[in-house]
C-alpha positions as a printed NumPy array, in Angstrom:
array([[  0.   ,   0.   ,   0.   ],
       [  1.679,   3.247,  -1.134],
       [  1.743,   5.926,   1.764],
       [  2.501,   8.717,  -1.088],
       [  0.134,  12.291,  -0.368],
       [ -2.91 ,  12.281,  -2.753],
       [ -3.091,  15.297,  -4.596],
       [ -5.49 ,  16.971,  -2.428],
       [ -3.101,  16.478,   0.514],
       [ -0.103,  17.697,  -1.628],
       [ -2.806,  20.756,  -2.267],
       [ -3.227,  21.618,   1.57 ],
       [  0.714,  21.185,   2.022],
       [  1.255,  23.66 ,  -0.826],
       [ -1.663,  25.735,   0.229],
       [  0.048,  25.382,   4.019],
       [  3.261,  26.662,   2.974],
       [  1.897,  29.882,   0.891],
       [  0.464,  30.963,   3.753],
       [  3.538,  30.942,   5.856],
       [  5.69 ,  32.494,   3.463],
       [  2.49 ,  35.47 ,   3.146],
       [  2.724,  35.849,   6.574],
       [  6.181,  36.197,   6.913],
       [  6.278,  38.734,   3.683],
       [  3.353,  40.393,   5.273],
       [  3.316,  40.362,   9.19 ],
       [  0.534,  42.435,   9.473],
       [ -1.954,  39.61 ,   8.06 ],
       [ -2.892,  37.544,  10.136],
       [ -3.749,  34.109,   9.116],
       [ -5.624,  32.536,  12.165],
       [ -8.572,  34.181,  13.015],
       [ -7.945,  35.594,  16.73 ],
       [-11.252,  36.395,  17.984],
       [-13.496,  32.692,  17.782],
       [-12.836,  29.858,  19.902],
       [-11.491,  27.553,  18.855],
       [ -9.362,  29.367,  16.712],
       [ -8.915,  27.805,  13.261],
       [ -7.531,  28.915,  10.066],
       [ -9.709,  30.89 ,   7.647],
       [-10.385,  28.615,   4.292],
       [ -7.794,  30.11 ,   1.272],
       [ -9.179,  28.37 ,  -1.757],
       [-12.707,  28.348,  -3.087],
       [-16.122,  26.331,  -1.94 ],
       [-15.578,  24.234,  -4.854],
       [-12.565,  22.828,  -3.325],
       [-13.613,  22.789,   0.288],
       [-17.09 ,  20.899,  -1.066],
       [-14.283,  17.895,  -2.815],
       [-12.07 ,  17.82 ,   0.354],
       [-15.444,  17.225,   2.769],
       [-16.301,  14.37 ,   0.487],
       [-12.767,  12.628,   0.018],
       [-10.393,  13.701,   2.491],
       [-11.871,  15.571,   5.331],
       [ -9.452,  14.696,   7.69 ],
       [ -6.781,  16.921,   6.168],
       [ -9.511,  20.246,   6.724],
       [ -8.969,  19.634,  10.92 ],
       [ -7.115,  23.209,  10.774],
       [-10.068,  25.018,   8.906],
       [-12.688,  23.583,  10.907],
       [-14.593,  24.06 ,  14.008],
       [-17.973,  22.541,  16.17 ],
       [-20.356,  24.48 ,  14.893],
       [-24.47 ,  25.659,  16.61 ],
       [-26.935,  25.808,  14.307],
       [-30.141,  28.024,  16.071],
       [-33.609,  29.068,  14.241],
       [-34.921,  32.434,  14.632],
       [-38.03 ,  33.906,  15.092],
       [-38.117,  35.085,  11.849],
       [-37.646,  31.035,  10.114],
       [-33.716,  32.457,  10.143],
       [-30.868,  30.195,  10.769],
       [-27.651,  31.692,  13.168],
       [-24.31 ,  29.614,  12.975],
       [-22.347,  30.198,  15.653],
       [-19.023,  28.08 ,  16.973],
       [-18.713,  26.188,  19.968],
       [-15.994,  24.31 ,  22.158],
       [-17.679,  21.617,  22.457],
       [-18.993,  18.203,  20.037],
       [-21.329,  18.752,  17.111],
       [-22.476,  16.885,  14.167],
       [-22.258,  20.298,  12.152],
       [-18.754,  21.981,  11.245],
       [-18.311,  25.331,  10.119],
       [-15.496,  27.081,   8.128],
       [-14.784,  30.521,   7.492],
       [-14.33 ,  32.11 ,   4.247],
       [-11.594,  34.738,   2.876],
       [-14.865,  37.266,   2.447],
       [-15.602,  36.464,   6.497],
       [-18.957,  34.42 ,   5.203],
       [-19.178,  31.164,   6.617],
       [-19.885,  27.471,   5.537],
       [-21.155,  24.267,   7.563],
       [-21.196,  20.541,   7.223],
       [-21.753,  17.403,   8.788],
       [-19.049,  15.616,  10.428],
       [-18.187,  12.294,   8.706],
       [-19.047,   9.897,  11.902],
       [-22.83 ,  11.457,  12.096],
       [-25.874,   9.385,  12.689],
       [-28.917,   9.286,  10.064],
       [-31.585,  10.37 ,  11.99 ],
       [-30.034,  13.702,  12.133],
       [-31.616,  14.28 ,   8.127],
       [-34.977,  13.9  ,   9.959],
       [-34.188,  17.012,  12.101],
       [-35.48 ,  20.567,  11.819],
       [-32.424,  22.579,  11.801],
       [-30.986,  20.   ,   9.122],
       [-33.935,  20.492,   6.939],
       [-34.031,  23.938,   7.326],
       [-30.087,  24.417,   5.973],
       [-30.159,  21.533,   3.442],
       [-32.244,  20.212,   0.817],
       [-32.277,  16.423,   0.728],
       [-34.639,  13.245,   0.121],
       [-37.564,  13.155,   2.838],
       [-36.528,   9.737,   3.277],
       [-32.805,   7.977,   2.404],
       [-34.009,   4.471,   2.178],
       [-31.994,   1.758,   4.6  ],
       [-30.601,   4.531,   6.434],
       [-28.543,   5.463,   3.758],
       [-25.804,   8.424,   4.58 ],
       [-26.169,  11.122,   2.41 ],
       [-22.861,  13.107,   0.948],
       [-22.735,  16.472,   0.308],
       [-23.511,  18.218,  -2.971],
       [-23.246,  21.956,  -2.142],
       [-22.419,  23.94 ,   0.758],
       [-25.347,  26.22 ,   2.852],
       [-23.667,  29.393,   2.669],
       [-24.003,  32.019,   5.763],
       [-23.377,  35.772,   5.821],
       [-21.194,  37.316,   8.308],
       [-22.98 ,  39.   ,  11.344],
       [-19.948,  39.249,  14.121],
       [-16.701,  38.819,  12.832],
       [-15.477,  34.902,  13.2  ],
       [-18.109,  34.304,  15.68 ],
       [-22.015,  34.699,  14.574],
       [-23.394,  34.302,  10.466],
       [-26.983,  34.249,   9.631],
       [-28.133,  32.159,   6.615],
       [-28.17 ,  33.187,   2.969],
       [-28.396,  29.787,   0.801],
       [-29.282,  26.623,   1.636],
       [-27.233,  23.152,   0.824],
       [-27.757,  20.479,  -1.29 ],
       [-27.129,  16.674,  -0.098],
       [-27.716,  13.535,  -2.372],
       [-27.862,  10.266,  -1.792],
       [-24.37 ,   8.176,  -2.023],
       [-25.497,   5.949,  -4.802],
       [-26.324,   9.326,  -7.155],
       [-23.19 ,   9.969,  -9.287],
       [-21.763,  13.703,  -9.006],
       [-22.248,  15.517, -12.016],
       [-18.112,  16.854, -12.136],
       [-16.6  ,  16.889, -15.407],
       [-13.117,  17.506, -16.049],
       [-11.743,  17.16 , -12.067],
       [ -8.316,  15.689, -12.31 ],
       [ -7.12 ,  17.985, -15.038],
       [ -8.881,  21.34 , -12.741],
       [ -7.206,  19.8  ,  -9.915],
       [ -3.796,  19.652, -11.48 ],
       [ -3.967,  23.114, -12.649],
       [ -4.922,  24.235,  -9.584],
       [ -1.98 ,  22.328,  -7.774],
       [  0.228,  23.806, -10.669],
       [ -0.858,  27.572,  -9.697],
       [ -0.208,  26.879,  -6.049],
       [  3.227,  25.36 ,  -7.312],
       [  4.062,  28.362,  -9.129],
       [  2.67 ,  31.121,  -6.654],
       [  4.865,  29.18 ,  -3.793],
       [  7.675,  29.075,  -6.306],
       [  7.34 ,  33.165,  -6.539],
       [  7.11 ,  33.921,  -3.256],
       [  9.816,  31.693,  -1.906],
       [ 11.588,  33.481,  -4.157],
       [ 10.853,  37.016,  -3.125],
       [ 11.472,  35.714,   0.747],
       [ 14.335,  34.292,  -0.527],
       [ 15.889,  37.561,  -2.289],
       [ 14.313,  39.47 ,   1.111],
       [ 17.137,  37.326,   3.207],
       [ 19.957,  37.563,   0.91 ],
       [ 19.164,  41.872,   0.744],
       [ 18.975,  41.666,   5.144],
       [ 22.032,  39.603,   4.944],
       [ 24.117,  41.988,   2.836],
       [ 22.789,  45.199,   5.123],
       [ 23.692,  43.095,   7.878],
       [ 27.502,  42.047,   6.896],
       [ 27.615,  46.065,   5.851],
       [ 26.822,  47.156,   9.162],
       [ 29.426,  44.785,  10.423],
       [ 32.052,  46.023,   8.662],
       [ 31.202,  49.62 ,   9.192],
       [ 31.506,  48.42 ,  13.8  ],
       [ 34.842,  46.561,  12.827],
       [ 35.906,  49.6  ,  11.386],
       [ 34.615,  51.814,  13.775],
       [ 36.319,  49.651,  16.883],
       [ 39.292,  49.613,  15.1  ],
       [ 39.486,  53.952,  14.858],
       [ 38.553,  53.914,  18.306],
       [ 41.704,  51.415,  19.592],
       [ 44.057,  52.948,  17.301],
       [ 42.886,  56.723,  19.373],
       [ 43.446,  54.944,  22.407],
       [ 47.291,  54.046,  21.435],
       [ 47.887,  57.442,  20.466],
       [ 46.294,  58.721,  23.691],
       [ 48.561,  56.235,  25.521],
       [ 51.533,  57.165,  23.69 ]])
């Protein structure tokens, strides 16, 4: 059995190391968003990709993820909200600050027979032999409080797990996409990379400038003593 990365791990590794190197050419962005608990990493890429990752490999997504509340309104709303403790829902926040939630992999299926699932979600009444469903499309939720509170705005889509997905053309968008991250990383690792070798030549300037500096000031001091 190999133990090589799929390409949707080698994606989050890339993706992973792009936003390191941003950081460190921009320290002012922050990557982790400070102010929800737990913290997590705000989602880089698109829904398209998140939506793939959820279905195949959504053990690599543990950094962009956390429990999630799901509470109606008065108005027939829906508030998502994260928590610090278990849910079946997880929610991930978006570059724009909008949110999206899910269901963890491990849930049961009575939970399709629920009101708050129904009311984010649109699914079969009734998957026959307790059949899971897998997501089609995210539920997409607007941004009330920064990182902690969105309300609602489109509902989901999950099918059952015997419907094919209607994706055409996935490897080849997936190796383009891993081929943009390759080149983006490849740009900015070198711009970090010139950074360092600039700091490094200011700093072995500076250097020479106190060695010469130390040196006036001993040879003053043997004149003094002479």
């Amino acid at each position: 059995m190999t133990n090589d990365p799929s390409p949707f791990e080698r994606l989050i590794k890339l993706e992973h190391l792009v936003s390191d190197l941003q950081a460190k050419l921009n320290p002012s962005t922050l990557t982790i968003e400070e102010s929800s608990l737990p913290q997590r990493h705000i989602w880089p890429a698109d829904e398209l990709l998140l939506t793939r990752l959820i279905r195949r490999n959504p053990e690599v997504l543990k950094a962009y993820e956390s429990p999630a509340e799901l509470i109606q309104t008065d108005d027939h709303g829906v508030t998502l909200k994260p928590i610090a403790g278990n849910s079946p829902f997880l929610l991930s926040e978006l570059p724009s600050g909008d949110a999206v939630v899910w269901i963890s992999q491990n849930h049961e299926s009575w939970l399709y027979n629920t009101e708050i699932f129904q009311s984010v979600y649109k699914a079969p009444d009734a998957p026959e032999n307790d059949e899971h469903l897998v997501l089609q499309t995210l539920p997409r939720f607007i941004r009330k409080v920064q990182g902690r509170e969105w309300t609602l705005e489109r509902c989901g889509q999950m099918i059952p797990r015997s419907r094919p997905f209607v994706e055409q053309a996935d490897k080849a968008e997936l190796e383009q996409r891993m081929q943009s991250m390759e080149q983006t990383f490849a740009r900015l690792r070198g711009k970090l990379d010139s950074e360092l070798s600039a700091l490094r030549s200011h700093a072995q300037i500076v250097q020479d400038q106190l060695n010469r500096l130390s040196r006036l000031n001993g040879d003053e001091s043997t004149k003094q003593t002479d």
